[in-house]
C-alpha positions as CSV (number, residue, x, y, z in Angstrom):
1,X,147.1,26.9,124.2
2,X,146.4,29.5,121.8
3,X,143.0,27.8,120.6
4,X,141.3,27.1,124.4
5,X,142.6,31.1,124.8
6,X,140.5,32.1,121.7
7,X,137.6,29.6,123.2
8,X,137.7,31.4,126.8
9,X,137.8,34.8,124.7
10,X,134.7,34.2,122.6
11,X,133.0,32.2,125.5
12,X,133.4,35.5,127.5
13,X,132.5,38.0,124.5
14,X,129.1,35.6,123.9
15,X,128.2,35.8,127.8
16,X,128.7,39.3,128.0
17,X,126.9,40.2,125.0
18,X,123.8,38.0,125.5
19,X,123.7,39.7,128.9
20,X,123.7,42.9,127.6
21,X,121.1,42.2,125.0
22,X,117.1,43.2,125.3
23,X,114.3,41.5,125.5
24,X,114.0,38.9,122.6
25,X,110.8,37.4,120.6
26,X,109.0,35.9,122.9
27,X,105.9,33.7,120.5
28,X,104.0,33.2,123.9
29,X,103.8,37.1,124.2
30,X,103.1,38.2,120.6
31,X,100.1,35.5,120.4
32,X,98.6,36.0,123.7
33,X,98.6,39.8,123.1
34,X,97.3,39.4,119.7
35,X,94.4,37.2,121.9
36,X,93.8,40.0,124.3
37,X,93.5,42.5,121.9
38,X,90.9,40.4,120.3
39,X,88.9,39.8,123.3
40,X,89.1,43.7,124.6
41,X,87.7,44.7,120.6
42,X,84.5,41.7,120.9
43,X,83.8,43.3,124.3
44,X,84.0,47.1,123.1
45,X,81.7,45.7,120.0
46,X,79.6,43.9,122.0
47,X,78.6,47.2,124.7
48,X,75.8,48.2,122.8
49,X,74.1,44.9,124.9
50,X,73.7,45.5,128.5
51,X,76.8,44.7,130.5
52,X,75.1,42.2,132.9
53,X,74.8,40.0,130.3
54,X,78.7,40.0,129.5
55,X,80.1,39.9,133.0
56,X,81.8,36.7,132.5
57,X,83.4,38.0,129.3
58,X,84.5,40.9,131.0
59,X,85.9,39.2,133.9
60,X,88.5,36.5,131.2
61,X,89.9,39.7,129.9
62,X,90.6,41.4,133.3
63,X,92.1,37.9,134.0
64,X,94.1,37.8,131.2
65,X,95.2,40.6,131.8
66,X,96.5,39.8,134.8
67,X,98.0,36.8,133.5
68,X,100.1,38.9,131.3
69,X,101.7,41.0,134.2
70,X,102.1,37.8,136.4
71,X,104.4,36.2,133.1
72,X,106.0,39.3,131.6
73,X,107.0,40.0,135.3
74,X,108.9,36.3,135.6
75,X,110.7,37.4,132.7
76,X,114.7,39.1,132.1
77,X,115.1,42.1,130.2
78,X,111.6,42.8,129.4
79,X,110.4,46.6,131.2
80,X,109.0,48.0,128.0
81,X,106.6,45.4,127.9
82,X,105.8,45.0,132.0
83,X,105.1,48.4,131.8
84,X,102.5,48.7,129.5
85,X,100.5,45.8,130.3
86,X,100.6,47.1,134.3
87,X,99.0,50.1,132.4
88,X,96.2,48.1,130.7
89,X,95.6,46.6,134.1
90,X,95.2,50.6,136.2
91,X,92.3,51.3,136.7
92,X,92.9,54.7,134.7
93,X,93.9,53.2,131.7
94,X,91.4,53.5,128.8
95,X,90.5,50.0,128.7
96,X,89.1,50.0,132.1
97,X,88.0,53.5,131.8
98,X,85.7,51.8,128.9
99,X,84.6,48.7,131.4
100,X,83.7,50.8,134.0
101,X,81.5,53.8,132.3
102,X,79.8,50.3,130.4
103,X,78.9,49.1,133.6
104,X,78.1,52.2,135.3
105,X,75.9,53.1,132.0
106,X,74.3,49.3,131.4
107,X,75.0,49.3,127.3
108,X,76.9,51.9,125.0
109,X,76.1,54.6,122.6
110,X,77.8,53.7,119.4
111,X,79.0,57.4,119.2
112,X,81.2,56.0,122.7
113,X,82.3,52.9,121.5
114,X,83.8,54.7,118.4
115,X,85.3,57.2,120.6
116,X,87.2,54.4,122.7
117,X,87.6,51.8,120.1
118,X,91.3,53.4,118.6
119,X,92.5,54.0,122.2
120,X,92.1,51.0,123.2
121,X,93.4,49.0,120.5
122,X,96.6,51.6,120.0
123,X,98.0,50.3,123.1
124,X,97.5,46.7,121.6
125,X,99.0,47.5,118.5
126,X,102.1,49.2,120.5
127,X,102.9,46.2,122.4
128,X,102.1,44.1,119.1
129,X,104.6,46.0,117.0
130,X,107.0,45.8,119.7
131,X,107.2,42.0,120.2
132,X,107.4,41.4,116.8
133,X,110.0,43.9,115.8
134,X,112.2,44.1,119.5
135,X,113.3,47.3,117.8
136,X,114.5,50.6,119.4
137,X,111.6,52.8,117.6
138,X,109.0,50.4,118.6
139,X,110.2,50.2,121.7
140,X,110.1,54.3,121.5
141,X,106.9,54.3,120.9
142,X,105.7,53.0,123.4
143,X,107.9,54.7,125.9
144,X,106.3,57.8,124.3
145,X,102.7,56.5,124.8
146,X,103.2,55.9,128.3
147,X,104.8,59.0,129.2
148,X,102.2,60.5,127.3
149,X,99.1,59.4,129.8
């Protein structure tokens, strides 16, 4: 009797605790933001070439994008990271702010691109620090970021 009490006991403590628990690693995330960051960098490098001829380019990353929110939204636990990639997906964050003045201008001053390039990948490298550390400080950080806009 006394070992199915201490079974129902831990059984209880686990649930409890895994339901109080954040967000854990998630591989899927850390890769496919690593993969977006990429893609948002090539296209910010590559706006010194007229923007008609990178439409397709620029239309995978808004999808990916997109694709982000949809998953990080199916998942538990996870508003840190929901929340900043609905920012990359405003139309007032700086990574659309960037797609739009490119299209608007046809190609890029490199004087621009420099300007945009560490705002841009910042927000990246928030999110990228966060899923691979799930810590309180990362997770800080980018609470701070967001407020911050």
């Amino acid at each position: 009797m006394k070992k199915l009490k201490n079974t129902i006991i831990i059984f209880i403590s686990v649930t409890v605790l895994s339901g109080c628990a954040s967000s854990i690693y998630d591989h899927y995330t850390f890769t496919e933001t690593l993969n977006t960051k990429a893609k948002a960098e090539h296209l910010v490098q590559k706006s010194n070439t007229p923007y008609s001829d990178n439409i397709s380019l620029v239309d995978d990353l808004k999808v990916q994008l997109q694709t982000m929110v949809t998953y990080e939204r199916a998942k538990d636990k996870n508003q840190i990271t929901l929340k900043m990639w609905e920012y990359l997906n405003r139309d007032n964050s700086a990574l659309h702010q960037f797609l739009n003045t490119w299209e608007n201008q046809g190609t890029m001053s490199t004087a621009f691109v420099q300007q945009f390039s560490p705002q841009i990948s910042k927000a990246f490298d928030l999110m990228i620090d966060y899923e691979n550390k799930k810590s309180k400080a990362s997770g800080n950080a980018i609470t701070s970021f967001l407020s911050n806009l």
